[in-house]
C-alpha positions in Angstrom: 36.4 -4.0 15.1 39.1 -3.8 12.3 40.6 -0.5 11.1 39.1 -0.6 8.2 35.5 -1.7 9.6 36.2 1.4 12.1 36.7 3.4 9.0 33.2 2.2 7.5 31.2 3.4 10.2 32.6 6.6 11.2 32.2 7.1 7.1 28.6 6.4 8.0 28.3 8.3 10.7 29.5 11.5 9.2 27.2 10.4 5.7 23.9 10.4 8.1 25.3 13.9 9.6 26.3 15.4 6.4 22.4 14.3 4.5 20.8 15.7 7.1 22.5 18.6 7.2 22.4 19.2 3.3 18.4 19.2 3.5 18.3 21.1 6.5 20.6 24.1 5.1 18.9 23.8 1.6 15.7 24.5 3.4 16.8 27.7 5.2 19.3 28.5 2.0 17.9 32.0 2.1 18.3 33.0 5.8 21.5 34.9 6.8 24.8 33.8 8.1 24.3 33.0 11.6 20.2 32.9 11.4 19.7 29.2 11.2 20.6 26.7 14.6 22.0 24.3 11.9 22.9 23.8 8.7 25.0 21.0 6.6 28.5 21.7 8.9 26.9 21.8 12.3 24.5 18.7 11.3 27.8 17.0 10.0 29.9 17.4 12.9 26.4 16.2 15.0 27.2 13.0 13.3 30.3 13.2 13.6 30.2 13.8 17.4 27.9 10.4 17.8 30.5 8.2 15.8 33.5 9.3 18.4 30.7 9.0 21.4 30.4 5.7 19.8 34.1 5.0 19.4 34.7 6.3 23.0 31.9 4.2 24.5 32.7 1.1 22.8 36.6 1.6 24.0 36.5 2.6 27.5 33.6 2.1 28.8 33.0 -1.6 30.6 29.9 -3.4 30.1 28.5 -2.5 33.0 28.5 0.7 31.9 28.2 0.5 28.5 26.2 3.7 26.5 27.3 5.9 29.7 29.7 8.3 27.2 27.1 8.1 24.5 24.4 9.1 26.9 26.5 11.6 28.6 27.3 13.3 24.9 23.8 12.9 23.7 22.4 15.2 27.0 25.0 18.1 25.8 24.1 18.1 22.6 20.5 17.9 23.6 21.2 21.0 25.6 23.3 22.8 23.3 20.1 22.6 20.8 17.7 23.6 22.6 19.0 26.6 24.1 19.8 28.0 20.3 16.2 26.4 19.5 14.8 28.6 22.4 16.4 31.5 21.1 15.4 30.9 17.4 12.1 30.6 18.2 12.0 33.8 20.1 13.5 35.9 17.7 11.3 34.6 14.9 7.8 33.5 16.8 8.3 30.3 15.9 7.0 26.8 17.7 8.7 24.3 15.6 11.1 21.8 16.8 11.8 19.9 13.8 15.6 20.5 13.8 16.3 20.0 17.4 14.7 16.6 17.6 16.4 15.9 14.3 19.8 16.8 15.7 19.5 14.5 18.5 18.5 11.9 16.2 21.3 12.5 14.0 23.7 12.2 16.9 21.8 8.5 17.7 22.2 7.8 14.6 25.7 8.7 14.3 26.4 6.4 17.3 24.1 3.6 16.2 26.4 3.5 12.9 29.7 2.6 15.1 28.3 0.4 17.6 25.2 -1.2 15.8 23.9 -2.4 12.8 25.0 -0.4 10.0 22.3 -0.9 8.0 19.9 -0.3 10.1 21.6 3.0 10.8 21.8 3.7 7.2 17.6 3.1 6.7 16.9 4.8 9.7 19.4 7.8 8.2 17.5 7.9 4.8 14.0 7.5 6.2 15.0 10.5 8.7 16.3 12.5 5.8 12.7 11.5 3.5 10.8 12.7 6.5 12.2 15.9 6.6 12.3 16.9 3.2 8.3 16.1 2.9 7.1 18.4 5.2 5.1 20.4 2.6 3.5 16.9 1.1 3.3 15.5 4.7 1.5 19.0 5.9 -1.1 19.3 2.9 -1.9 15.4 3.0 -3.0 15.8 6.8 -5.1 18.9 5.9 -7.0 16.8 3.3 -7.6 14.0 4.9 -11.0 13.5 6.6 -11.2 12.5 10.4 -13.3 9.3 8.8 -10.0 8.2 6.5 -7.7 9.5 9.8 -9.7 6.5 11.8 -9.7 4.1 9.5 -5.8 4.3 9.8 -5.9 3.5 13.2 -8.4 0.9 12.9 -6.2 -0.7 10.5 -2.7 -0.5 12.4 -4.4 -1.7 15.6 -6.0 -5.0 13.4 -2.3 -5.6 12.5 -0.2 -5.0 15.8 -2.6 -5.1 18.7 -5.8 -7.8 17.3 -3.6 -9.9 14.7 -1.3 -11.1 17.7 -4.1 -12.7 19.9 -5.7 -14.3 17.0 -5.1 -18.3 17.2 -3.1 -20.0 14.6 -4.3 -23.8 14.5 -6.9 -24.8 12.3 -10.4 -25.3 12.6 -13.0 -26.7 10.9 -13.8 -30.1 8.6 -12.2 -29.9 5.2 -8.5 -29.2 6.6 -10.2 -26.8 8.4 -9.3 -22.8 8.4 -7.0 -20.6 10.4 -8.1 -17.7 11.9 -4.8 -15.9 11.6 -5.1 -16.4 8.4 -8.1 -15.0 7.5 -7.2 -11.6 9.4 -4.0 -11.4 7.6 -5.8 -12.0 4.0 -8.5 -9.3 5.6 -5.6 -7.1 6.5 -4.0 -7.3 3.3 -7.0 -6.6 1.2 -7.8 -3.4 3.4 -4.3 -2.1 3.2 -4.2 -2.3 -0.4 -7.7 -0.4 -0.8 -7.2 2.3 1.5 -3.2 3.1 0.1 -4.8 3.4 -3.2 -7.7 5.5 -1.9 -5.5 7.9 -0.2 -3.0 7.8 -3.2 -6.0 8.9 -5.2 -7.4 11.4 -2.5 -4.0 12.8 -2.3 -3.1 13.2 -6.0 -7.0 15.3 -6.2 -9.2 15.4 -9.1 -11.2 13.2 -7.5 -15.1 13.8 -8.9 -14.5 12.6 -12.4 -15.6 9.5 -13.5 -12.6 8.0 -14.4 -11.1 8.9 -10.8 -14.4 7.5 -8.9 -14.5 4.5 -11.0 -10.8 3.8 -9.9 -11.8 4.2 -6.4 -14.7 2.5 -6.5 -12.4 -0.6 -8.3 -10.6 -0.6 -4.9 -13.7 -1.4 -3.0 -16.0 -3.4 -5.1 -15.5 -3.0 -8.8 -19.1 -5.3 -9.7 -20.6 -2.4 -6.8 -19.4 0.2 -8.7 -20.2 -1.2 -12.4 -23.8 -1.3 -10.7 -23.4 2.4 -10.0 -22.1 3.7 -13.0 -24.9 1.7 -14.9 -27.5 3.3 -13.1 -25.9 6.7 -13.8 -25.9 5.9 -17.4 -29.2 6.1 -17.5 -29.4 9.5 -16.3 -27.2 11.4 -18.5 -27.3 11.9 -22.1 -24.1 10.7 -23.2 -23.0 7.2 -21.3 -19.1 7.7 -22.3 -18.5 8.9 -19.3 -19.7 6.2 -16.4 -18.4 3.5 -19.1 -15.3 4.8 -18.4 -16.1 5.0 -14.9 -16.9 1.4 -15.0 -13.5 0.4 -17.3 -11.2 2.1 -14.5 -12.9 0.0 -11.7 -12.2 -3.7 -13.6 -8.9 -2.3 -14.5 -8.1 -1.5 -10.7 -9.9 -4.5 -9.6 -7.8 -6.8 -11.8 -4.3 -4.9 -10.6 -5.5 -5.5 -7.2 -6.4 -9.2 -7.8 -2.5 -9.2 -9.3 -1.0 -7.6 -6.1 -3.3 -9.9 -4.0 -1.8 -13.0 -5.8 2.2 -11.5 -5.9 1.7 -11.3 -2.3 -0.1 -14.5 -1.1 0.8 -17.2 -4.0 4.0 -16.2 -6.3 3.9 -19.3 -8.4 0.2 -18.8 -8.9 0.6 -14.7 -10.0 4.1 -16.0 -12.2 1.6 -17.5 -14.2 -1.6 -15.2 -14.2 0.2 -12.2 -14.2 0.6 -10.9 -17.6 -2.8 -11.9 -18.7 -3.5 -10.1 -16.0 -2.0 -6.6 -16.8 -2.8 -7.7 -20.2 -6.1 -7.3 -19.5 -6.0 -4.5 -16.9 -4.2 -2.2 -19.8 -6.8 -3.1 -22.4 -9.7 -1.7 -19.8 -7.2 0.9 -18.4 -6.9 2.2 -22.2 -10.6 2.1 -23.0 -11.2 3.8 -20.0 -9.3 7.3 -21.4 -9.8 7.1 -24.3 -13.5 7.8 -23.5 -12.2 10.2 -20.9 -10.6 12.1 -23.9 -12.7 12.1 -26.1 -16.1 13.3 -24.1 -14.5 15.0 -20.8 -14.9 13.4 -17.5 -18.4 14.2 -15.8 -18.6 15.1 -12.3 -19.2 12.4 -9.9 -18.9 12.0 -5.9 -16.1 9.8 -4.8 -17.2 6.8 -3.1 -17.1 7.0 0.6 -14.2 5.6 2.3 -12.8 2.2 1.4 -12.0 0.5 4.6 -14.9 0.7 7.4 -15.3 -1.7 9.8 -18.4 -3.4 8.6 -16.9 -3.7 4.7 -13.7 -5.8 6.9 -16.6 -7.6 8.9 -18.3 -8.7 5.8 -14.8 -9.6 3.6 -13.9 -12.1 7.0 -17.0 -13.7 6.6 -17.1 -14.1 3.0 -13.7 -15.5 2.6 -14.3 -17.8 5.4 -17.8 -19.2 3.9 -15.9 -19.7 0.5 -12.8 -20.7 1.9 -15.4 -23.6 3.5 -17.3 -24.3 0.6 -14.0 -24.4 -2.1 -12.1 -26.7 0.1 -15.4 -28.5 0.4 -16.1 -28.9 -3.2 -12.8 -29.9 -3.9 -12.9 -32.9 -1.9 -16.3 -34.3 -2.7 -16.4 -33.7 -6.3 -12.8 -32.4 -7.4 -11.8 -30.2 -9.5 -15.1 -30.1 -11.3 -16.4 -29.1 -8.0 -13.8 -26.4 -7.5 -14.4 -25.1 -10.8 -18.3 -24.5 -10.1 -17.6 -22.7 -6.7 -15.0 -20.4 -8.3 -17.4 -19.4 -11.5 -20.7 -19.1 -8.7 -18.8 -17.2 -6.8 -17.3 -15.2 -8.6 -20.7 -13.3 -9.8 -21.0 -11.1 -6.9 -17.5 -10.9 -6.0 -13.8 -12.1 -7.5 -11.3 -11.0 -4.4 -12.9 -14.3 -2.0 -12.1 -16.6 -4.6 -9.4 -15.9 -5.9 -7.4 -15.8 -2.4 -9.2 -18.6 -1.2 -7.6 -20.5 -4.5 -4.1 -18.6 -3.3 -4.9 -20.0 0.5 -5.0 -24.0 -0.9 -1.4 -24.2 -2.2 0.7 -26.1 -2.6 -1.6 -28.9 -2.0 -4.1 -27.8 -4.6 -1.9 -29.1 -7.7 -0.9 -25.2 -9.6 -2.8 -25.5 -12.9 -5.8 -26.7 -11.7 -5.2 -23.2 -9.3 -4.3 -21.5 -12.5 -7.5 -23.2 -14.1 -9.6 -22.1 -10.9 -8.4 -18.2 -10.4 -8.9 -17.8 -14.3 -12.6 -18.7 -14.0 -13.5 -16.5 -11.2 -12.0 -13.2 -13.0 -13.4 -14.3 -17.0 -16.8 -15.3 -14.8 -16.7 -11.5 -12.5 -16.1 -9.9 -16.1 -18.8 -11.6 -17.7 -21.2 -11.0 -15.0 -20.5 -7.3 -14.9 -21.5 -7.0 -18.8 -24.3 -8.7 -17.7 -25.4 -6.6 -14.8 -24.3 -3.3 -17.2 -26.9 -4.6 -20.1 -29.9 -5.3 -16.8 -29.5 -2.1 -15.7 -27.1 0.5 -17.8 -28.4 2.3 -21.3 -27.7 0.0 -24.4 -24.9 2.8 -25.3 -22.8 1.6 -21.6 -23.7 -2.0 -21.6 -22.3 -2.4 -25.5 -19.3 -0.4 -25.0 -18.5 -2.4 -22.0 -19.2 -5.5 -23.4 -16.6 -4.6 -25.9 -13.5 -3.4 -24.4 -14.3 -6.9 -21.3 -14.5 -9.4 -24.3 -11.3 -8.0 -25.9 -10.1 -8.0 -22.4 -11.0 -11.8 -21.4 -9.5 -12.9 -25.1 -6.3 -11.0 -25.0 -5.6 -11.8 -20.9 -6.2 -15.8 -21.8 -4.3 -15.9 -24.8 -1.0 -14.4 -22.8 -1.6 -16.9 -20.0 -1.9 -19.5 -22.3 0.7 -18.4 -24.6 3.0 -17.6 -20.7 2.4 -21.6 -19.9 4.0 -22.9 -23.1 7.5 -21.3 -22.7 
């Protein structure tokens, strides 16, 4: 290392110290001088302890023996801690060892910034420092969440670090055949994008509105949830509210479809996406604007979005049309292709439209473009459909209303989006 690149890191270092220290001192502004282990001058000169460990380390020690300084400094300030943590604790009945652990951290971090990877040092800095600073929001979003959502979690992180590794990658099947791997990354994806939005919505409250539950419901299933709010419809006296209900859930159901596209086919979503928000806006407006004018209605949120047997079914699906899209496209072209994504699109729009994502590049992009934009008019459609079947004539012609000026305005910006 350079002077100057020495220079750098100790700046580093001291920055991690020094941001740590701020937020811990700010918390404890009010206590007296001498009543707090650490504040923004101890927590500084932590960091700045790690940086010369660092120095030191990287100087004199031989490779051999290389981290023996920084390990011998990090004990003594572990033990230095946690003898004033002890006595803090004492004096104050306290059990918490939040700013022990994050002196030693900032001492690893401070060392990490002179001898590693700056940047990572500099993340792990800010992310420590974000931590911190949410403990009330971190506190009361463990308190609300159910043991039910808590699982789901878990189920979740062990489908993407512990199940997602075993899973072959090599294709299988006629029709270019389908990867495994693939389908439990789509499957994870899907999930992941449901359940932040669930908890985002659990977290934020005012949950049992309709405009809330319809959201939620968009997350999961928004044709389930049209069906649902239909139903309702019929049992109150004024419909406003489960239309709006219903609105919220094809507005989240057509942001979701955008994210699901950004993430799996960015040439595809480059095109669809601003007749996609386009759209989403038009039903998102609707949506309160009911919800303003008539008062959201109670209504139970729907239970939560990522079980096991919902992930179970969503593998299966995609697979099937995965099968039968690749299928079609080969025996009858794009005709064929076109049929499958309007069919299947009735009972569900998320299968079809990442299946279409799943077939680039080969799949030539606007017959893709052609394909996707079938299965989301064709789910609108069949949702004013399904509302007029079984919703009052009040919710089905509402509906109808805000989807059709929906469909119109979405395809004239994708159309309009193609030309320039």
């Amino acid at each position: 290392m350079d002077l100057i690149d020495i220079f750098q890191r100790f700046g580093l270092a001291i920055a991690i110290g020094a941001a740590v220290g701020v937020e811990r001192h700010w918390r404890e502004r009010d206590a007296p001088e001498g009543a707090r282990i650490a504040g923004v001058r101890t927590f500084t000169l932590i960091g700045t302890t790690g940086g010369l460990a660092g120095l030191l380390d990287a100087g004199l020690t031989p490779g051999s023996l290389s981290g023996l300084i920084v390990a011998s400094f990090l004990i003594a300030i572990a033990v230095v801690l946690l003898r004033f943590g002890l006595m803090e604790a004492r004096a104050e009945g306290s059990f918490s060892a939040t700013t022990v652990i994050a002196g030693i951290t900032t001492f690893a971090l401070g060392a990490l910034a002179v001898t590693g990877d700056m940047a990572v040092a500099s993340a792990a800095g800010a992310a420590v420092v974000t931590v911190l600073a949410s403990r009330e929001f971190l506190h009361g979003a463990i308190r609300r969440l159910t043991w039910v959502e808590l699982r789901s979690a878990v189920i979740l992180l062990a489908m993407s670090f512990v199940l997602l590794p075993l899973i072959p990658v090599d294709l299988y099947g006629p029709f270019g055949g389908v990867s495994p791997r693939s389908l439990v990354i789509l499957v994870i994806l899907l999930a992941s994008i449901s359940y932040a939005g669930y908890v985002a919505v659990r977290l934020i409250g005012g949950g049992r509105g309709d405009l809330v539950a319809g959201a939620v419901g968009g997350l999961v299933s928004s044709t389930a949830t049209t069906f649902a709010m239909a139903r309702q419809s019929e049992l109150v006296v004024d419909a406003a509210g489960p239309c709006s209900g219903a609105m919220a859930a094809g507005s989240v159901s057509l942001i979701r479809t955008a994210l699901v596209l950004f993430a799996l086919a960015p040439a595809l979503a480059e095109r669809l996406l601003p007749g996609l928000l386009v759209a989403a806006g038009i039903m998102l407006v609707g949506a309160i604007a009911l919800v303003a004018r008539t008062g959201p209605s109670k209504a139970d949120l729907p239970g939560n979005p990522f079980e096991l047997s919902q992930v179970v079914k969503m593998a299966l699906l995609i697979t099937v049309i995965a099968f039968i899209a690749r299928a079609a496209s080969q025996i009858f072209g794009d005709g064929g292709l076109y049929l499958v994504s309007g069919l299947t699109a009735l009972a569900d729009v998320d299968a079809m439209t990442v299946t279409v994502a799943g077939m680039l590049p080969s799949l030539p992009l606007d017959v893709a473009i052609t394909a996707a934009g079938i299965a989301v008019t064709a789910n609108m459609l069949a949702k004013v459909v399904y509302a007029a079947a079984v919703g009052s004539r009040g919710f089905a012609l509402r509906l109808a209303a805000i989807s059709l000026l929906a469909v119109v305005s979405g395809a004239v910006v994708t159309f309009a989006a193609g030309l320039v």
